[in-house]
CHARMM internal coordinates of N, CA and C (Angstrom, degrees):
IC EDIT
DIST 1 N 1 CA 1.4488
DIST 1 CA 1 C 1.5268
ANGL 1 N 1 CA 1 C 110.95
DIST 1 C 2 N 1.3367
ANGL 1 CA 1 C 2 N 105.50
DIHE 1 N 1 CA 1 C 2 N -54.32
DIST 2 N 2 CA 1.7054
ANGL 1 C 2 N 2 CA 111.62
DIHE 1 CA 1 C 2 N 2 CA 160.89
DIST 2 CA 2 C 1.3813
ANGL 2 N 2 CA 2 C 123.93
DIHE 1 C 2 N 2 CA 2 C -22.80
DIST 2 C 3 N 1.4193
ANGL 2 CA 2 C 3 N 114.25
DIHE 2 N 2 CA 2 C 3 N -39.32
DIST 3 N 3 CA 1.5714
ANGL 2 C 3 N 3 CA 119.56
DIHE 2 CA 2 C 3 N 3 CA -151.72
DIST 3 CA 3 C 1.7529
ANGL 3 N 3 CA 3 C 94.89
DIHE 2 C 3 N 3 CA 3 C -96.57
DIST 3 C 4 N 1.6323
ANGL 3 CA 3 C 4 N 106.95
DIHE 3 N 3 CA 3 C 4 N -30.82
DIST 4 N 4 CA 1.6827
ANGL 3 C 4 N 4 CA 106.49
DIHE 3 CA 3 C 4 N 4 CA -173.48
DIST 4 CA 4 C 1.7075
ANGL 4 N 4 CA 4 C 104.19
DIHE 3 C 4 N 4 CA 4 C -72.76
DIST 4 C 5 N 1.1404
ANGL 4 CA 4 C 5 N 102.10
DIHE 4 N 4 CA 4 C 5 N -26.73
DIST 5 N 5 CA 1.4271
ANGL 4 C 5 N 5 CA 110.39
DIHE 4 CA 4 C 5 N 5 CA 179.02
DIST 5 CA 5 C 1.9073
ANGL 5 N 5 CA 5 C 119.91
DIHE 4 C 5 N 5 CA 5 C -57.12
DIST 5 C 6 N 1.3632
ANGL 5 CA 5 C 6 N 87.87
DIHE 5 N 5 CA 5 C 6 N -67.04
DIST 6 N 6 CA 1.2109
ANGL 5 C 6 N 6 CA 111.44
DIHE 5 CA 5 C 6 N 6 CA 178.17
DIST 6 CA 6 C 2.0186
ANGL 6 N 6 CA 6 C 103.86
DIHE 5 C 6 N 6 CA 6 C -51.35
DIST 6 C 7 N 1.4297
ANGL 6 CA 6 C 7 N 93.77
DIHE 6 N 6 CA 6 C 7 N -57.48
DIST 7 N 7 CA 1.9977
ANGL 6 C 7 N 7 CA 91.61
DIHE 6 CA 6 C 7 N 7 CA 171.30
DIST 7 CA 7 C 1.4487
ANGL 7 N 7 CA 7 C 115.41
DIHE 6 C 7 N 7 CA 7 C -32.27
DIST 7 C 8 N 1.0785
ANGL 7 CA 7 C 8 N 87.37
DIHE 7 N 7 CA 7 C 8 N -54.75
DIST 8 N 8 CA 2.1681
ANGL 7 C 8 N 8 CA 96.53
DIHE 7 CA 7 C 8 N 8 CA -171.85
DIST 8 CA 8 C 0.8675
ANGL 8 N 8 CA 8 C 97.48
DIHE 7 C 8 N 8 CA 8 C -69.60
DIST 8 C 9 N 1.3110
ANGL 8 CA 8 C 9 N 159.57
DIHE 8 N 8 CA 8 C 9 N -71.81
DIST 9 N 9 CA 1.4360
ANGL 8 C 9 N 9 CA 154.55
DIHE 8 CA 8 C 9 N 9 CA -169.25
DIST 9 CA 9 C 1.4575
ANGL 9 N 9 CA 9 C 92.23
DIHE 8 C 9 N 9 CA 9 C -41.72
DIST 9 C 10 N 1.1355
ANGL 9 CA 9 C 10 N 137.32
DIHE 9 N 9 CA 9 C 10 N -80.19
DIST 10 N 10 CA 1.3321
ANGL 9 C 10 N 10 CA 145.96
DIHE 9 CA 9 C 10 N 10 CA -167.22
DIST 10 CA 10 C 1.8992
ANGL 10 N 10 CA 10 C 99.97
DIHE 9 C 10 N 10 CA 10 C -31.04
DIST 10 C 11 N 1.7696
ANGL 10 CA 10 C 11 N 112.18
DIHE 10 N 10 CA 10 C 11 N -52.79
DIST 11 N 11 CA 0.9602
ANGL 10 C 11 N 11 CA 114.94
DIHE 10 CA 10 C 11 N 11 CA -164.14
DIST 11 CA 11 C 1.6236
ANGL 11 N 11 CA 11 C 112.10
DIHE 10 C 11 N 11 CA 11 C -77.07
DIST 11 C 12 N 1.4105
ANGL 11 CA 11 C 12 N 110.63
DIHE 11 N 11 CA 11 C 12 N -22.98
DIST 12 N 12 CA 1.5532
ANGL 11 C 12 N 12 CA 112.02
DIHE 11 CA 11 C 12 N 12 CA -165.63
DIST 12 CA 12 C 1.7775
ANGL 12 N 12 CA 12 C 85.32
DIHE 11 C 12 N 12 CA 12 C -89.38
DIST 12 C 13 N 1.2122
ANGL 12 CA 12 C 13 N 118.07
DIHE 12 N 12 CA 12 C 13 N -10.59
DIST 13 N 13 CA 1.7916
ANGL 12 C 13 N 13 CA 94.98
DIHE 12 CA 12 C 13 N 13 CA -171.74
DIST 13 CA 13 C 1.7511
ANGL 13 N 13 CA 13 C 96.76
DIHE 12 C 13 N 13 CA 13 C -92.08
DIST 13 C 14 N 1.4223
ANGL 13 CA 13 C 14 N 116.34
DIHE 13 N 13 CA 13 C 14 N -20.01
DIST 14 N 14 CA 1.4411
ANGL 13 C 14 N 14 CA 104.15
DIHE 13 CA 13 C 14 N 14 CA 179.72
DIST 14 CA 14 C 1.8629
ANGL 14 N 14 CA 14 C 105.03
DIHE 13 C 14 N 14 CA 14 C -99.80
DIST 14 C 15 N 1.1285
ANGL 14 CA 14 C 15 N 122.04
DIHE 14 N 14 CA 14 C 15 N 15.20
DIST 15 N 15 CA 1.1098
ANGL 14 C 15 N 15 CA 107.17
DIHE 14 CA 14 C 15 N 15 CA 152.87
DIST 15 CA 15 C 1.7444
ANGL 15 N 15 CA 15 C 123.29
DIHE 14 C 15 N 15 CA 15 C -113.83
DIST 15 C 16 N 1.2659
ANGL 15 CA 15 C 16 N 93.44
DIHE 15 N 15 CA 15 C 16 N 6.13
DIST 16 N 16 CA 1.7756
ANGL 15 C 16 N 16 CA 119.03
DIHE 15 CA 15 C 16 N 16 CA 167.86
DIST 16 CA 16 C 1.4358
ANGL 16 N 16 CA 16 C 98.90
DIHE 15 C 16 N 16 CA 16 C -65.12
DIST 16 C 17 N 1.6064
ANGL 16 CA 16 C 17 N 101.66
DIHE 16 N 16 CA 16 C 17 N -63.96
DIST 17 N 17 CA 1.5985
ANGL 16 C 17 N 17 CA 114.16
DIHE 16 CA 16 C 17 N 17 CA 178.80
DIST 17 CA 17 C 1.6427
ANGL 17 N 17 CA 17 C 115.86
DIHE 16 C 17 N 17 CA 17 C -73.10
DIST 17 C 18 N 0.9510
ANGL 17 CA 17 C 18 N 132.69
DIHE 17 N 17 CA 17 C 18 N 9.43
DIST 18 N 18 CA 1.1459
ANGL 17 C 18 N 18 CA 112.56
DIHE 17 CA 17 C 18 N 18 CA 168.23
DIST 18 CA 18 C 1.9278
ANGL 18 N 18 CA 18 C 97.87
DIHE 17 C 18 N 18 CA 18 C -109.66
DIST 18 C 19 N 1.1002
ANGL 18 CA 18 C 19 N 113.52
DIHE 18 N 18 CA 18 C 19 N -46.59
DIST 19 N 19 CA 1.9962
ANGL 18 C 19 N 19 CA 114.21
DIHE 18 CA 18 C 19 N 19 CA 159.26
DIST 19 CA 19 C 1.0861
ANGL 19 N 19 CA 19 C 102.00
DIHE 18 C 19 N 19 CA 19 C -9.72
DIST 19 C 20 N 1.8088
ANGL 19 CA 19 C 20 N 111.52
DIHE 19 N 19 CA 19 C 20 N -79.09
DIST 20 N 20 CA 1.7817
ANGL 19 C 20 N 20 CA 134.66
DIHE 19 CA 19 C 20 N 20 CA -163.23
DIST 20 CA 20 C 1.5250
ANGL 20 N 20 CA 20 C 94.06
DIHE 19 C 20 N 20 CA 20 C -44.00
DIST 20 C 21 N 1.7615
ANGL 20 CA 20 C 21 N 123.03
DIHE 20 N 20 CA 20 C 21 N -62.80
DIST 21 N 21 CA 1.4148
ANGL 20 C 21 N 21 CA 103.88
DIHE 20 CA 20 C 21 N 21 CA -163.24
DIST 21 CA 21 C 1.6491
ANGL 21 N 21 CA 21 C 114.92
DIHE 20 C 21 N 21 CA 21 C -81.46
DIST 21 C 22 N 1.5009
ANGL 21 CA 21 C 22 N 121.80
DIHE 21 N 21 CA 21 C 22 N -20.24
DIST 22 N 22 CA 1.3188
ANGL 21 C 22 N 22 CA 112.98
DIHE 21 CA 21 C 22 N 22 CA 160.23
DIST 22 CA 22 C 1.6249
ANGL 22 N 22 CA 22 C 127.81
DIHE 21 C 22 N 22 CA 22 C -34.50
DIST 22 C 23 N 1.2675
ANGL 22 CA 22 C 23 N 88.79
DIHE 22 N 22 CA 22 C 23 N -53.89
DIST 23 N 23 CA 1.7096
ANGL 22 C 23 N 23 CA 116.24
DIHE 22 CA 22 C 23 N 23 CA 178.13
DIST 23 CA 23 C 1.2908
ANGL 23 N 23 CA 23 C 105.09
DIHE 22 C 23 N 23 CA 23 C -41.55
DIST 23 C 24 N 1.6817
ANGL 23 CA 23 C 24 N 101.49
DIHE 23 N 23 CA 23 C 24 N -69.75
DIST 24 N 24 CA 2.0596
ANGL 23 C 24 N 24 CA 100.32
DIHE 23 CA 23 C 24 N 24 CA -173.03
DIST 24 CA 24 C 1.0971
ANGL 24 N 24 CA 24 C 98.85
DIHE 23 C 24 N 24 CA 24 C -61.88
DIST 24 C 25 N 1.2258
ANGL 24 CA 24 C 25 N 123.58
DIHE 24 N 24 CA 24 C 25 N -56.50
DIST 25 N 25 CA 1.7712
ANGL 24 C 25 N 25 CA 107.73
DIHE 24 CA 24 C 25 N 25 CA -179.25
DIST 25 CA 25 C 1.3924
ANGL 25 N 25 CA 25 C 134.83
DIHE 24 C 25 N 25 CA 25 C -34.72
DIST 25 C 26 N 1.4542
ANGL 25 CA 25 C 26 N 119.43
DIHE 25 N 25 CA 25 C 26 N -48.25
DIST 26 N 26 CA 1.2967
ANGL 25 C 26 N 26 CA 144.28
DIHE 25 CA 25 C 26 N 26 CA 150.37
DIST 26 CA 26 C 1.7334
ANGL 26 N 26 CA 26 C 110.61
DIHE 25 C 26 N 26 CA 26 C -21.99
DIST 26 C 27 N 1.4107
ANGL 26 CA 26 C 27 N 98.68
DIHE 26 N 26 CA 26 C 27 N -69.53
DIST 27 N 27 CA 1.5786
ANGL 26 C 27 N 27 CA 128.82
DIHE 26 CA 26 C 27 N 27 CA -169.38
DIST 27 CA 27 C 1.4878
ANGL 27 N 27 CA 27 C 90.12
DIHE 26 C 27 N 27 CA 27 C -70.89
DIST 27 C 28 N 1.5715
ANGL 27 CA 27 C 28 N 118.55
DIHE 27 N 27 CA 27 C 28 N -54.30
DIST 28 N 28 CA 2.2909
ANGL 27 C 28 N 28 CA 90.27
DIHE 27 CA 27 C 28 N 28 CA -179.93
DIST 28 CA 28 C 1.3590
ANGL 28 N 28 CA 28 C 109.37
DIHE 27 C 28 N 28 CA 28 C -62.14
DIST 28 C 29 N 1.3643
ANGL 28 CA 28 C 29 N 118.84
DIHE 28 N 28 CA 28 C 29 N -40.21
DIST 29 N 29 CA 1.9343
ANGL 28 C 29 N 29 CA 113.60
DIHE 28 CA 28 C 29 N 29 CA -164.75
DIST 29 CA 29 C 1.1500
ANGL 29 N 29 CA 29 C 97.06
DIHE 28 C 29 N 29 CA 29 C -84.02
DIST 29 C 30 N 1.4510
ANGL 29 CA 29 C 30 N 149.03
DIHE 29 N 29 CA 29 C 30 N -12.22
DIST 30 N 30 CA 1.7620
ANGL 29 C 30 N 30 CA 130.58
DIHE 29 CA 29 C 30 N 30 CA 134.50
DIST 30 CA 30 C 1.7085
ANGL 30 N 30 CA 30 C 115.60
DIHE 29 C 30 N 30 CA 30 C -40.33
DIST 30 C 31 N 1.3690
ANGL 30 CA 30 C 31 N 102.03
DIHE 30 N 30 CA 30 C 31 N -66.74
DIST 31 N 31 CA 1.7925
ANGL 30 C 31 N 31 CA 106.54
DIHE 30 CA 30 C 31 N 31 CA -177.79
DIST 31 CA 31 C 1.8385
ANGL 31 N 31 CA 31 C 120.69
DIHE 30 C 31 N 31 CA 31 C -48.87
DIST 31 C 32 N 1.4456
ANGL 31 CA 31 C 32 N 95.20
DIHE 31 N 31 CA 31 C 32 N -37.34
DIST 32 N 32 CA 1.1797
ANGL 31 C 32 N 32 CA 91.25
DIHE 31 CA 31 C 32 N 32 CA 176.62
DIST 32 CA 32 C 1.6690
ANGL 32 N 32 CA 32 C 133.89
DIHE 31 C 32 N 32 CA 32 C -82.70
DIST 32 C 33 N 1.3155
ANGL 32 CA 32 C 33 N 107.24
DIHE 32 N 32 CA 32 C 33 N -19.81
DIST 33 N 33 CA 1.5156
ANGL 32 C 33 N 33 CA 128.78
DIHE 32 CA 32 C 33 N 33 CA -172.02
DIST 33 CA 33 C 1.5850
ANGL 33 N 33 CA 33 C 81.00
DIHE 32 C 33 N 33 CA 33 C -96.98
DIST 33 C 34 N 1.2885
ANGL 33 CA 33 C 34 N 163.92
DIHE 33 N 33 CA 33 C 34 N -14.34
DIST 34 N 34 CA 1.3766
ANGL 33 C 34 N 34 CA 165.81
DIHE 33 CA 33 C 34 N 34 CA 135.36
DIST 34 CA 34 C 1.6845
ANGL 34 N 34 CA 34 C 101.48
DIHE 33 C 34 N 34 CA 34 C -50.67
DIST 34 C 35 N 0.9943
ANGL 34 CA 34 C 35 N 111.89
DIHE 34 N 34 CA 34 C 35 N -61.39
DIST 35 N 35 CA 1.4103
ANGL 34 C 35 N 35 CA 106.95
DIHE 34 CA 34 C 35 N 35 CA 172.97
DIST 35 CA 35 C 1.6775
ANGL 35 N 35 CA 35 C 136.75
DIHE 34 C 35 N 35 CA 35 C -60.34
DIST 35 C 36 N 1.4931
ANGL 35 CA 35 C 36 N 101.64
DIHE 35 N 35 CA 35 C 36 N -32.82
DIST 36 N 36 CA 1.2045
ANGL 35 C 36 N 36 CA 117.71
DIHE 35 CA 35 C 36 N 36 CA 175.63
DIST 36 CA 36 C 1.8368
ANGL 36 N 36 CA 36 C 111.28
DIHE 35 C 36 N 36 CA 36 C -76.92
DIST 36 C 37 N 1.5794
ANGL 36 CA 36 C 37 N 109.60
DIHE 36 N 36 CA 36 C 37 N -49.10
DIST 37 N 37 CA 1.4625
ANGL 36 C 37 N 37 CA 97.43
DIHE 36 CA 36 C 37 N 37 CA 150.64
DIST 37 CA 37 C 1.3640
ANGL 37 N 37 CA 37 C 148.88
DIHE 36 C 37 N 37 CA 37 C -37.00
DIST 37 C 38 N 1.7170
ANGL 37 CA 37 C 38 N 99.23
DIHE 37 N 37 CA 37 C 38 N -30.24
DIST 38 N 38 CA 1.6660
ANGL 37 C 38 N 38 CA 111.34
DIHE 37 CA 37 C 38 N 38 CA -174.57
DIST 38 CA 38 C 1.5928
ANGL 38 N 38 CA 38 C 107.26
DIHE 37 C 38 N 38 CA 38 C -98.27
DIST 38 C 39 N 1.2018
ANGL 38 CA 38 C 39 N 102.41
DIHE 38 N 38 CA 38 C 39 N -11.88
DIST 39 N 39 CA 1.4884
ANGL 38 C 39 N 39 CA 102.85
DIHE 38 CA 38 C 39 N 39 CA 149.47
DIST 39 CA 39 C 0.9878
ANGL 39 N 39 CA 39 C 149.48
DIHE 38 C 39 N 39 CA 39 C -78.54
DIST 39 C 40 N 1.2531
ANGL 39 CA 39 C 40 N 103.53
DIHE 39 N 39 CA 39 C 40 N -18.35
DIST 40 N 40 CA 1.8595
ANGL 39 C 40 N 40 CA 127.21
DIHE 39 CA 39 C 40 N 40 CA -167.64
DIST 40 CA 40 C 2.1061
ANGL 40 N 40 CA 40 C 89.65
DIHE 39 C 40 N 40 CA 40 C -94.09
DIST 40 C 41 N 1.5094
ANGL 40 CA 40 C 41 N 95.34
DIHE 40 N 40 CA 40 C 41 N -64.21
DIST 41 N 41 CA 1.3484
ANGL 40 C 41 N 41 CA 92.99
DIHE 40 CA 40 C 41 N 41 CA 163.37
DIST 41 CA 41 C 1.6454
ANGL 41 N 41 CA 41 C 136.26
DIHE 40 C 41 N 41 CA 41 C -0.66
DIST 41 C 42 N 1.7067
ANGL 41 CA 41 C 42 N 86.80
DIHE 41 N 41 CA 41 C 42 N -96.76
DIST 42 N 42 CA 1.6038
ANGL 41 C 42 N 42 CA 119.47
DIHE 41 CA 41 C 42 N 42 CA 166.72
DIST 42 CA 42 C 1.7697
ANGL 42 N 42 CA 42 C 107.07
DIHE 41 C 42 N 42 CA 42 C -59.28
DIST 42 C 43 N 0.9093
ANGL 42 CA 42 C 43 N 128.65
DIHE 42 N 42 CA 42 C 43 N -43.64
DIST 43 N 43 CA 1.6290
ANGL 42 C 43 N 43 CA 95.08
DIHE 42 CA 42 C 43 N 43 CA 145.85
DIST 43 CA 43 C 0.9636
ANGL 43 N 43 CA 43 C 141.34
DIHE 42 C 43 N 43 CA 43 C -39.31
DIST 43 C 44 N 1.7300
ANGL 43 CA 43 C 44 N 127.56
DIHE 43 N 43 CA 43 C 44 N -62.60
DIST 44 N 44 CA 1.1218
ANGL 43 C 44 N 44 CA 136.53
DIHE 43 CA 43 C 44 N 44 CA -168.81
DIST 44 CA 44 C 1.7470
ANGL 44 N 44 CA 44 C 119.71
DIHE 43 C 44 N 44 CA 44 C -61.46
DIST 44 C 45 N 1.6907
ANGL 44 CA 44 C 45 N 78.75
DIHE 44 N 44 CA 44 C 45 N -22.74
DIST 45 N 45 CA 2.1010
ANGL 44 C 45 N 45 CA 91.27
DIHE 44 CA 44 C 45 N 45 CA 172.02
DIST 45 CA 45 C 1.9660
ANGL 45 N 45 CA 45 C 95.73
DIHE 44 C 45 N 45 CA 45 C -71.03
DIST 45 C 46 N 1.1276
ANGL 45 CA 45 C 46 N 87.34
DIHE 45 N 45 CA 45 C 46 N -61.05
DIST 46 N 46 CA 1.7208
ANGL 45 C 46 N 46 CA 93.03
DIHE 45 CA 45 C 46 N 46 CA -165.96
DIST 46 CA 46 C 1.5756
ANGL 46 N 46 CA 46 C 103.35
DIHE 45 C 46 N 46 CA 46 C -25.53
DIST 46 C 47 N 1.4754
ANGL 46 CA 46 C 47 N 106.75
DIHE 46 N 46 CA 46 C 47 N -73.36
DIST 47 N 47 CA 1.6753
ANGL 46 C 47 N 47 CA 117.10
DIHE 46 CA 46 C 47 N 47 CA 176.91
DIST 47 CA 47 C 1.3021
ANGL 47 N 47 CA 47 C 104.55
DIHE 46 C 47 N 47 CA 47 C -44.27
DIST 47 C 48 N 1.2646
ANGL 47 CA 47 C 48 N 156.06
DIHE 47 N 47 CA 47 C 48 N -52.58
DIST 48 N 48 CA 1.3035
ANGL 47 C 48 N 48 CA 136.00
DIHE 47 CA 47 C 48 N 48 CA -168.55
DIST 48 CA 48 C 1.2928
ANGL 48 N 48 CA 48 C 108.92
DIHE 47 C 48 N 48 CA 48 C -68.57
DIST 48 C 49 N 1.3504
ANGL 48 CA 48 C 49 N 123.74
DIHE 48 N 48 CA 48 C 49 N -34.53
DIST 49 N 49 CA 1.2712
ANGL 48 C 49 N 49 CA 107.95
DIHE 48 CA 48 C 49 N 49 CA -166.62
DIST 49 CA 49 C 1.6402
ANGL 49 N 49 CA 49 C 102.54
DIHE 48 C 49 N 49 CA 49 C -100.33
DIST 49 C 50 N 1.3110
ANGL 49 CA 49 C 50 N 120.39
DIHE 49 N 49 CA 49 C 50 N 3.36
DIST 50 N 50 CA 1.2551
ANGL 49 C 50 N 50 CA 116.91
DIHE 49 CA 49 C 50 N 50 CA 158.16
DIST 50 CA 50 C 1.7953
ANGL 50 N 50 CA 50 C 109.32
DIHE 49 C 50 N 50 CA 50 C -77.69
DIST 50 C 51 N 1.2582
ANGL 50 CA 50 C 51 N 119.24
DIHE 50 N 50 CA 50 C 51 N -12.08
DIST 51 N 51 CA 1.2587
ANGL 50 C 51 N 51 CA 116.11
DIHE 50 CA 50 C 51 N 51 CA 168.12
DIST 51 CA 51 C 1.0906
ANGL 51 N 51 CA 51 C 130.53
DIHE 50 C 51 N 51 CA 51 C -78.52
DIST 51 C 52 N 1.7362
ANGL 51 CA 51 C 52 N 116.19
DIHE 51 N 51 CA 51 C 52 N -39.06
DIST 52 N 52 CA 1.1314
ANGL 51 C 52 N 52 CA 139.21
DIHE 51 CA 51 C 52 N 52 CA 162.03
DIST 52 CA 52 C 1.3267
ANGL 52 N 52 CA 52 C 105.46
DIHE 51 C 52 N 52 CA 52 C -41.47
DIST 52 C 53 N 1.3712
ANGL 52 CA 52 C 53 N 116.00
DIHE 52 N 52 CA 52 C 53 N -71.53
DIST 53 N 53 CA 1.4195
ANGL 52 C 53 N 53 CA 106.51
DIHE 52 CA 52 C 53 N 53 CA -157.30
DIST 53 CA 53 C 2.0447
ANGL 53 N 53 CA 53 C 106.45
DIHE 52 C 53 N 53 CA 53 C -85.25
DIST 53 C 54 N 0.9960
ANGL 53 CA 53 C 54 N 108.04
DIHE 53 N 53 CA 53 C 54 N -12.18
DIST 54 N 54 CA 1.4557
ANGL 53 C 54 N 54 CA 116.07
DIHE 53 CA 53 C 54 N 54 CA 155.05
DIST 54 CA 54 C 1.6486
ANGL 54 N 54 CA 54 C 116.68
DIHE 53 C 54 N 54 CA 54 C -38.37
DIST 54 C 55 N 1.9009
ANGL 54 CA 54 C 55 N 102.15
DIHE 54 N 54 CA 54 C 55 N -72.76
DIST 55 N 55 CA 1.2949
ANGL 54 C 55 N 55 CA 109.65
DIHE 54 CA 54 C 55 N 55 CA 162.97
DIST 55 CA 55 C 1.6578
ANGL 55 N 55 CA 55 C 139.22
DIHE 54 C 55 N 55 CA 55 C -52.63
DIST 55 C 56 N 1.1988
ANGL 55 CA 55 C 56 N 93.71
DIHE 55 N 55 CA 55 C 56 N -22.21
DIST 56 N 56 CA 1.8313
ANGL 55 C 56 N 56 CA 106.33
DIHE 55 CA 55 C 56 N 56 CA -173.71
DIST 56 CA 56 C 1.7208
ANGL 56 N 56 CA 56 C 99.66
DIHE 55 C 56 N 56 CA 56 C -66.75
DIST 56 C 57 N 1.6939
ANGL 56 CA 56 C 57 N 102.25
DIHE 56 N 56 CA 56 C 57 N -46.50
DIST 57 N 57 CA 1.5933
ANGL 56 C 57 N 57 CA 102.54
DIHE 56 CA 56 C 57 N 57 CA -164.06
DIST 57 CA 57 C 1.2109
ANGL 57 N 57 CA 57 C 113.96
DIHE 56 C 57 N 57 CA 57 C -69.66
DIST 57 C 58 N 1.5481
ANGL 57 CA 57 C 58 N 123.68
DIHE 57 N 57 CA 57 C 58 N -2.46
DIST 58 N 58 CA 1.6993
ANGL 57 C 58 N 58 CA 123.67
DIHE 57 CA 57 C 58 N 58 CA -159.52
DIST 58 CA 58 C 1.2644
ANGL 58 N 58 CA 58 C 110.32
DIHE 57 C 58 N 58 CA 58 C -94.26
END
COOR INIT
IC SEED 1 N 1 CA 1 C
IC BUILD
């Protein structure tokens, strides 16, 4: 009985640990697809206002 015990414990701590790294994983491919937006973004400012002031000087 000892030994079925001990299994599950064994099993609930490596599916604890595999949760935990889903999670960060989860949490970088959020940060990064957040990041990659705020790049695409902050470009798209850059170019306008490189247009803007493109147009101002003409």
């Amino acid at each position: 009985m000892m030994n079925l015990q001990q299994q599950k414990i064994a099993i609930d701590q490596q599916a604890q640990k595999t949760k935990d790294e889903a999670d960060k994983t989860a949490s970088y491919e959020r940060q990064k697809a957040a990041d990659e937006e705020t790049a695409k973004i902050r470009q798209e400012a850059e170019d306008e206002v490189s247009k803007i002031q493109y147009n101002a000087q003409r």
